[in-house]
N, CA, C and O atoms as a Tinker XYZ file with bonds, in Angstrom:
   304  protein
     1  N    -30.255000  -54.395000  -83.163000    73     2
     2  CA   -29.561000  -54.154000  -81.916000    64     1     3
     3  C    -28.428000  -53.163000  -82.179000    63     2     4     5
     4  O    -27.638000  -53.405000  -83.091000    81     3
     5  N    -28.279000  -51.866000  -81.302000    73     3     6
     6  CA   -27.554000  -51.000000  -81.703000    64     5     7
     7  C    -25.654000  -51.212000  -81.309000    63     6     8     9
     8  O    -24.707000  -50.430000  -81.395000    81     7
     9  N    -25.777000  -52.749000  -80.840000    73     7    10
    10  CA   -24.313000  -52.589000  -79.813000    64     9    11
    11  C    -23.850000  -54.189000  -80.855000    63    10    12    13
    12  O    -22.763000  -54.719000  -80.622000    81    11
    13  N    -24.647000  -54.700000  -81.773000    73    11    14
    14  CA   -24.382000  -55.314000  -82.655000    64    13    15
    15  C    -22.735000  -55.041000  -83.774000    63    14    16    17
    16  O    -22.358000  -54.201000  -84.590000    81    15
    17  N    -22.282000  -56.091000  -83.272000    73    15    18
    18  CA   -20.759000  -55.276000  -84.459000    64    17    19
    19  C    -21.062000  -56.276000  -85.745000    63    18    20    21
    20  O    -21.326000  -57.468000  -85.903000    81    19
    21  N    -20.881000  -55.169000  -86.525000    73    19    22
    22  CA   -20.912000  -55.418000  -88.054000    64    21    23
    23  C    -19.677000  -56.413000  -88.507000    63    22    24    25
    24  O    -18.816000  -56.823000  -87.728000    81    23
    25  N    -19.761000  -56.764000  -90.089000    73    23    26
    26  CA   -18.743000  -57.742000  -90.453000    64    25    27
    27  C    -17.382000  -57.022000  -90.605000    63    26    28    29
    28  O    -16.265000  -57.530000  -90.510000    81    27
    29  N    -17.739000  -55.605000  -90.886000    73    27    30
    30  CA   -16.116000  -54.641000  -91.508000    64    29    31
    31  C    -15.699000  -54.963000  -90.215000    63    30    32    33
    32  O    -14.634000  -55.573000  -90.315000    81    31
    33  N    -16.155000  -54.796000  -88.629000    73    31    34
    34  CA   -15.175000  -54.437000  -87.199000    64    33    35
    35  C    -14.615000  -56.196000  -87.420000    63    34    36    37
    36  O    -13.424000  -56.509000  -87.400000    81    35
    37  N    -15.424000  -56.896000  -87.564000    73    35    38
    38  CA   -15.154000  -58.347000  -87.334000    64    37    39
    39  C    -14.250000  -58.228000  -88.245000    63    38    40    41
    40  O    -13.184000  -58.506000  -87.696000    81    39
    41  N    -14.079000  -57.981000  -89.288000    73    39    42
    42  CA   -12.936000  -58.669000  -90.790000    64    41    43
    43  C    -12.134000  -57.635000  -90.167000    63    42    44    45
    44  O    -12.496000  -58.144000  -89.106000    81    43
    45  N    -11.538000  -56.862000  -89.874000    73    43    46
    46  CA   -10.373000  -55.259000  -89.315000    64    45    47
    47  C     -9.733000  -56.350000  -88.075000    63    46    48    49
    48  O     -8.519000  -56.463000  -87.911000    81    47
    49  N    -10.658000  -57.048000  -87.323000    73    47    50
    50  CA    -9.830000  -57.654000  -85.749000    64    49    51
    51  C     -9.734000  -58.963000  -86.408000    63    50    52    53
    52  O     -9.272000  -59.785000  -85.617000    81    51
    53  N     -9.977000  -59.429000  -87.475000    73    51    54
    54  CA    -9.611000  -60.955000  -87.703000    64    53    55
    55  C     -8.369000  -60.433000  -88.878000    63    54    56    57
    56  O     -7.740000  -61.373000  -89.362000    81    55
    57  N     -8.002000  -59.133000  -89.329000    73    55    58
    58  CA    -6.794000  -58.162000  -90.371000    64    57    59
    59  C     -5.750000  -58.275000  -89.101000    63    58    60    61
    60  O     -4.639000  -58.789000  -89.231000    81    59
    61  N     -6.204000  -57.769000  -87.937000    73    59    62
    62  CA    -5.298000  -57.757000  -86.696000    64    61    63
    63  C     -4.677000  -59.096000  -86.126000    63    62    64    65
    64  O     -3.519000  -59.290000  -85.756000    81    63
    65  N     -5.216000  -59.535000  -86.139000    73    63    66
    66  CA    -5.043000  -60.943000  -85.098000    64    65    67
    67  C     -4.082000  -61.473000  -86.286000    63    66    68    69
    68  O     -2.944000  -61.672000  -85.860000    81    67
    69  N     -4.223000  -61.731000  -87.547000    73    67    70
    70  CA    -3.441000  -62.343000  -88.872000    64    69    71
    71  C     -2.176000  -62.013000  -89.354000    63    70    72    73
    72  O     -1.376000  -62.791000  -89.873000    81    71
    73  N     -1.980000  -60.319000  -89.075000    73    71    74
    74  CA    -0.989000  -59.609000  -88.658000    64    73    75
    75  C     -0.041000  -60.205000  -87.811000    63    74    76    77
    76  O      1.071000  -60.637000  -88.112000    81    75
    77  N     -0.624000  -60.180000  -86.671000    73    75    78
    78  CA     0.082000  -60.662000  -85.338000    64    77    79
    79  C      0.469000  -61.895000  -85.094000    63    78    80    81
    80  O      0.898000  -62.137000  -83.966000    81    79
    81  N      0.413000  -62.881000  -86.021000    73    79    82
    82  CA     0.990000  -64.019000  -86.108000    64    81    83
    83  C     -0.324000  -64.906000  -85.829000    63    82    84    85
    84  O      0.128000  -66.050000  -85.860000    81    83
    85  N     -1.605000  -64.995000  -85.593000    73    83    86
    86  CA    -2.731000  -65.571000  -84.969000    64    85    87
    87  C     -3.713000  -65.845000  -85.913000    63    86    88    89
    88  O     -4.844000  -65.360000  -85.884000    81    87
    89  N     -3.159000  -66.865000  -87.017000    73    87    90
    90  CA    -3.769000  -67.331000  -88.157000    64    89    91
    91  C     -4.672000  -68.699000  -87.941000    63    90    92    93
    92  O     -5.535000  -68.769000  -88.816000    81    91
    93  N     -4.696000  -69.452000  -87.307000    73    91    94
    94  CA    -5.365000  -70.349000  -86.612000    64    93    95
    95  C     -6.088000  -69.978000  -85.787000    63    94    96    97
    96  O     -6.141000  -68.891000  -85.212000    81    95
    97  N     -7.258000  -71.734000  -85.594000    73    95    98
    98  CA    -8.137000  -71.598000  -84.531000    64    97    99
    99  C     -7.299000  -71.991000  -82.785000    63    98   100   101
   100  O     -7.695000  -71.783000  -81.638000    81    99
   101  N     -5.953000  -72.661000  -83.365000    73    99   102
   102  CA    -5.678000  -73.152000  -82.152000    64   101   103
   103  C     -4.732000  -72.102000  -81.561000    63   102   104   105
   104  O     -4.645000  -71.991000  -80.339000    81   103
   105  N     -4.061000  -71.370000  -82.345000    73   103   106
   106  CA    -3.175000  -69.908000  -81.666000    64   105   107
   107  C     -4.593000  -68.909000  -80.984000    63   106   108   109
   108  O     -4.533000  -68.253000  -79.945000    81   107
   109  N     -5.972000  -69.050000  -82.021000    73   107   110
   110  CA    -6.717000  -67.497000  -81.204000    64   109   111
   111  C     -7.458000  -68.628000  -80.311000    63   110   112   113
   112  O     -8.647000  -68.313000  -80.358000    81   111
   113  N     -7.305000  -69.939000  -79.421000    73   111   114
   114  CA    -7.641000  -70.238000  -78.379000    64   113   115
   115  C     -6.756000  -70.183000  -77.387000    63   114   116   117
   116  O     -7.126000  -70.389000  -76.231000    81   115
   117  N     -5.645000  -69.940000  -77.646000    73   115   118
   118  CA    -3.972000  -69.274000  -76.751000    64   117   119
   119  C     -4.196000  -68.141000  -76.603000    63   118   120   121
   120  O     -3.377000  -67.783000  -75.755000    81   119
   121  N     -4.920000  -67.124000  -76.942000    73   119   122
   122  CA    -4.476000  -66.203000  -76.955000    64   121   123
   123  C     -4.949000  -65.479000  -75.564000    63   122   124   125
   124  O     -6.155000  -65.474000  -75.317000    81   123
   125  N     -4.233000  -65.001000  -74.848000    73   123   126
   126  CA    -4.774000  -64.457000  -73.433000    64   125   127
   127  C     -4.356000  -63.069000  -73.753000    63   126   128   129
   128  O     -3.698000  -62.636000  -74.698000    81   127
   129  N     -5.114000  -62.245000  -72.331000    73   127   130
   130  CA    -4.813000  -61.152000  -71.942000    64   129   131
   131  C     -3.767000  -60.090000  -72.509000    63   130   132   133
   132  O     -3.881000  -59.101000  -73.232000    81   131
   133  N     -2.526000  -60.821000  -71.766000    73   131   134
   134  CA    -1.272000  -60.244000  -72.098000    64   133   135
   135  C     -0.861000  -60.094000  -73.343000    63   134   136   137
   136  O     -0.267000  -59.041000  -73.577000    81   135
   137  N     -1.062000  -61.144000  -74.558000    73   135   138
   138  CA    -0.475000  -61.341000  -75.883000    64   137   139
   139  C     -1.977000  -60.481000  -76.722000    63   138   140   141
   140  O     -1.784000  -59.900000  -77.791000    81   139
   141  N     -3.216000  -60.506000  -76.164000    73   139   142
   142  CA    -4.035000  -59.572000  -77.117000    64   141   143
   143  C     -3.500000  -57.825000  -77.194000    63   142   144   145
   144  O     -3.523000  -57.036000  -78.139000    81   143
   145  N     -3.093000  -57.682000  -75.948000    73   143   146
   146  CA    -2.610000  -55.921000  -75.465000    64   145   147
   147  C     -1.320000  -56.120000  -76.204000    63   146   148   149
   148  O     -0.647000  -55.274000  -75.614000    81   147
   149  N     -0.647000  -56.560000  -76.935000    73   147   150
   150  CA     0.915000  -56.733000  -77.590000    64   149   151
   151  C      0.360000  -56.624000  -79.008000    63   150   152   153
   152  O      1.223000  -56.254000  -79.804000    81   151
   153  N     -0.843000  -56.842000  -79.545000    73   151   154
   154  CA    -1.225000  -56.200000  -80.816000    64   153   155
   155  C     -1.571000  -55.046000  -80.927000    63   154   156   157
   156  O     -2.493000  -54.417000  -80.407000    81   155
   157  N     -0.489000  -54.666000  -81.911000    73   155   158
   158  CA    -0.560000  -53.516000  -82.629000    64   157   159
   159  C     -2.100000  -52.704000  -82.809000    63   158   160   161
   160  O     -2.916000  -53.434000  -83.372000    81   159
   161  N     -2.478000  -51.746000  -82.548000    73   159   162
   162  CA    -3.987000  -50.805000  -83.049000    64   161   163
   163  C     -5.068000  -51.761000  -82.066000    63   162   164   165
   164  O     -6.254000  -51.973000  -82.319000    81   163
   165  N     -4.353000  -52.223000  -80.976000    73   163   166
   166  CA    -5.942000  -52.983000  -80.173000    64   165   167
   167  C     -6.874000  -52.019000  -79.501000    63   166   168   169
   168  O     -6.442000  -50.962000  -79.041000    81   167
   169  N     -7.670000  -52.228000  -79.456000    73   167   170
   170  CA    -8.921000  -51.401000  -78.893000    64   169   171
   171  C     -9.999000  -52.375000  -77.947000    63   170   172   173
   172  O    -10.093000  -53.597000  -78.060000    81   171
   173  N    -10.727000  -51.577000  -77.059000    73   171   174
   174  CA   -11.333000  -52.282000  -76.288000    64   173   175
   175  C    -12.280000  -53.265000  -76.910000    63   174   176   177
   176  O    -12.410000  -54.472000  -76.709000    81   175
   177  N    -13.196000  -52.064000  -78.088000    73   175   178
   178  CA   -14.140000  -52.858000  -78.962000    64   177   179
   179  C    -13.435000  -54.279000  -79.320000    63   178   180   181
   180  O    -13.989000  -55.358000  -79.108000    81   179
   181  N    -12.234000  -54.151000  -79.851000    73   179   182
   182  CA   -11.379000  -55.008000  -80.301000    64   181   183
   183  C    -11.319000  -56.261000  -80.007000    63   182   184   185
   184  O    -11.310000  -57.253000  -80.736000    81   183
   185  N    -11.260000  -56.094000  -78.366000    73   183   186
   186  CA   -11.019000  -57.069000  -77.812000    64   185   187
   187  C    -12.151000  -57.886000  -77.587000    63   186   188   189
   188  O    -12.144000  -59.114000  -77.667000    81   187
   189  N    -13.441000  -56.945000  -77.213000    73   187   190
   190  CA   -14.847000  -57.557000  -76.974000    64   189   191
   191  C    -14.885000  -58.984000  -78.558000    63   190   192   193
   192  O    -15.038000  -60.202000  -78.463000    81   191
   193  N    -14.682000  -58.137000  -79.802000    73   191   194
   194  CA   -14.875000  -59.453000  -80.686000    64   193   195
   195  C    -14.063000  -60.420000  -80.749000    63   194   196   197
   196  O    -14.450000  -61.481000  -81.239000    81   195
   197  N    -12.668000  -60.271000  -80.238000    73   195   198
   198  CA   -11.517000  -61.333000  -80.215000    64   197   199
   199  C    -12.118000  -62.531000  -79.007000    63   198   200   201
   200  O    -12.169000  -63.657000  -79.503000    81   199
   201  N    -12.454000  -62.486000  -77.918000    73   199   202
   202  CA   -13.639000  -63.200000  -77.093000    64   201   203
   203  C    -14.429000  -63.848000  -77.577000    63   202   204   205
   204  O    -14.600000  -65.066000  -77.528000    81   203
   205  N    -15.241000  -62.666000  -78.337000    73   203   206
   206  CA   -16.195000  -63.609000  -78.943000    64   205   207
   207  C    -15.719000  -64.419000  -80.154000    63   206   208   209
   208  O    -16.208000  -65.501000  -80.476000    81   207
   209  N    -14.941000  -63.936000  -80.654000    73   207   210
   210  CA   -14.295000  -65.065000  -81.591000    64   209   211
   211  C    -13.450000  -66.674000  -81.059000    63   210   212   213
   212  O    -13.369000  -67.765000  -81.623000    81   211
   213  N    -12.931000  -66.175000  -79.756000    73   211   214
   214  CA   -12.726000  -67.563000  -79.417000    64   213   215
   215  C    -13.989000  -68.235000  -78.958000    63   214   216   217
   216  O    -14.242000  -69.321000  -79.481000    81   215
   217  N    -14.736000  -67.807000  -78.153000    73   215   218
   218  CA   -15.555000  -68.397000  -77.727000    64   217   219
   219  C    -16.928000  -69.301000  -79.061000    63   218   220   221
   220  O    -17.589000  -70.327000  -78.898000    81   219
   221  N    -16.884000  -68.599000  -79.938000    73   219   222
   222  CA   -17.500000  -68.850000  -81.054000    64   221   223
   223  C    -16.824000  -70.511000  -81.780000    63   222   224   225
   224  O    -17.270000  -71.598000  -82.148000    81   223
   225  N    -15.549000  -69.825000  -81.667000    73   223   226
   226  CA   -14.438000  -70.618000  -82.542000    64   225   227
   227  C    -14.568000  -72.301000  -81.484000    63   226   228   229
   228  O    -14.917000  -73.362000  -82.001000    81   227
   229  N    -14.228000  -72.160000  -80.104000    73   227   230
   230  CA   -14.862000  -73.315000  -79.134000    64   229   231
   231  C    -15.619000  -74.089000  -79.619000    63   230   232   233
   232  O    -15.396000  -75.197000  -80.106000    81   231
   233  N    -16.972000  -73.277000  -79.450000    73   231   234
   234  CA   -18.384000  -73.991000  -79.439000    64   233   235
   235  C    -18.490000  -74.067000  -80.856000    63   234   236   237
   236  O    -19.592000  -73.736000  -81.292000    81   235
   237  N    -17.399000  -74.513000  -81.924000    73   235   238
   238  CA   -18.264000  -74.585000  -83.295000    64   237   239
   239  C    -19.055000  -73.918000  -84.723000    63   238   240   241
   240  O    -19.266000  -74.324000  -85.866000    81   239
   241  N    -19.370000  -72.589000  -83.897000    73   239   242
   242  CA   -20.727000  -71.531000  -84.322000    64   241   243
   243  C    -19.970000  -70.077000  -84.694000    63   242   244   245
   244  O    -20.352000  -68.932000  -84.452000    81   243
   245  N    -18.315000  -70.719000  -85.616000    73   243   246
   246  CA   -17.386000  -68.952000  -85.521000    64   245   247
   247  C    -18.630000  -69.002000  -86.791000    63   246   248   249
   248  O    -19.737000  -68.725000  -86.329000    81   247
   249  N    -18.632000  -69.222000  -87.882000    73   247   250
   250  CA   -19.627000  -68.872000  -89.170000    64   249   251
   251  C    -20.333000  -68.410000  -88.977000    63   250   252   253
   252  O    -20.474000  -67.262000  -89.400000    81   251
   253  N    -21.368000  -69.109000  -88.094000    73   251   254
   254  CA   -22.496000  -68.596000  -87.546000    64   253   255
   255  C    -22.547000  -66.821000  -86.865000    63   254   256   257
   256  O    -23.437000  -66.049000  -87.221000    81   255
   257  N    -21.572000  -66.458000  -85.986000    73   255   258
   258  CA   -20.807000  -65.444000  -85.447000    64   257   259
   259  C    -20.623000  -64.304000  -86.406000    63   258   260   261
   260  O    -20.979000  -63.126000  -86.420000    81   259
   261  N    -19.771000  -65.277000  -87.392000    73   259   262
   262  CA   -19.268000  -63.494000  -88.416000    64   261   263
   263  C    -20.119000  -63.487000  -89.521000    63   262   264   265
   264  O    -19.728000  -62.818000  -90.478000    81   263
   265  N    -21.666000  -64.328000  -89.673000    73   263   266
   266  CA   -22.837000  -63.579000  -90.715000    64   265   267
   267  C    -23.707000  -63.426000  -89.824000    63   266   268   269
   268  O    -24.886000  -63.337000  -90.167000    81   267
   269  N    -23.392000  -63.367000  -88.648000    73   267   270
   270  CA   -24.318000  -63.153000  -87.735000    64   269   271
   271  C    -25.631000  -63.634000  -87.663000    63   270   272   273
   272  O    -26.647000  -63.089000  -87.232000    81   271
   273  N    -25.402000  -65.040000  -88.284000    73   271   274
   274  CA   -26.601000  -65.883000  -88.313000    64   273   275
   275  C    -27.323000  -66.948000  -87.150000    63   274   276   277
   276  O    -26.824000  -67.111000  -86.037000    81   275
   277  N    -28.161000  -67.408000  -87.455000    73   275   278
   278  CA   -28.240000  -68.065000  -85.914000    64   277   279
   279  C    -28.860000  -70.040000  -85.863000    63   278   280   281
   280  O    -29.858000  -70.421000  -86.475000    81   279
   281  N    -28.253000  -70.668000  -85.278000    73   279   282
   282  CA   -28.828000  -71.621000  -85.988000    64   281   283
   283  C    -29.919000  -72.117000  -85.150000    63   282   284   285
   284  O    -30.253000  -73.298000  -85.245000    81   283
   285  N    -30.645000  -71.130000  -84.143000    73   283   286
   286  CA   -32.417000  -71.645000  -83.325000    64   285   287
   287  C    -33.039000  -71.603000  -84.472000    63   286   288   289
   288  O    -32.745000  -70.798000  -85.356000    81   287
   289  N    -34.240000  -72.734000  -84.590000    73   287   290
   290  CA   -35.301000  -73.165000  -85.286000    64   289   291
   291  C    -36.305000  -72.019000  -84.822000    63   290   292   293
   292  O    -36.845000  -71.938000  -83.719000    81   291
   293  N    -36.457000  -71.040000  -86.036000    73   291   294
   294  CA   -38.007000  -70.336000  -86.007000    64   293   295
   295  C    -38.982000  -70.746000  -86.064000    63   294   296   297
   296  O    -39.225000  -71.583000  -86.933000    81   295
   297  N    -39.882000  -70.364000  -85.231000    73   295   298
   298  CA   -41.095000  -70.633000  -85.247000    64   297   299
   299  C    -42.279000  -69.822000  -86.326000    63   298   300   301
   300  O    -42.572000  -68.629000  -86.249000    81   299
   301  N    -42.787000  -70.709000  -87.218000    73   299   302
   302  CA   -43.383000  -70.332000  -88.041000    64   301   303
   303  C    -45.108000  -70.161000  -87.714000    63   302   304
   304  O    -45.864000  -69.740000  -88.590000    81   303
């Protein structure tokens, strides 16, 4: 998939967020709107994985997320 983000964009916005004081799972489930645009070098891409990192981080499946692995049962 060409719109797939790699682990370097993921590890650079999880360099950002760590920076910015947002070392936890329970600060990057605080984190809204207003306080993501107050980090330093944010970018739109940026933000698309910070989303998906909470949302990941929620449901359980951040690991799963940043090796981009998946845990559906293949069918063999």
């Amino acid at each position: 998939m060409a719109n797939e983000v790699t682990m370097q964009q993921k590890i650079k916005v999880i360099s950002k967020l760590t920076d910015s004081g947002c070392d936890t799972e329970k600060k990057l489930a605080k984190l809204d709107m207003p306080s993501i645009l107050k980090i330093k070098g944010i970018s739109i891409p940026d933000m698309n994985v910070i989303m998906k990192l909470q949302e990941t981080s929620k449901s359980g499946k951040l690991y799963s997320y940043l090796c981009s692995g998946s845990d559906d049962i293949e069918k063999s």
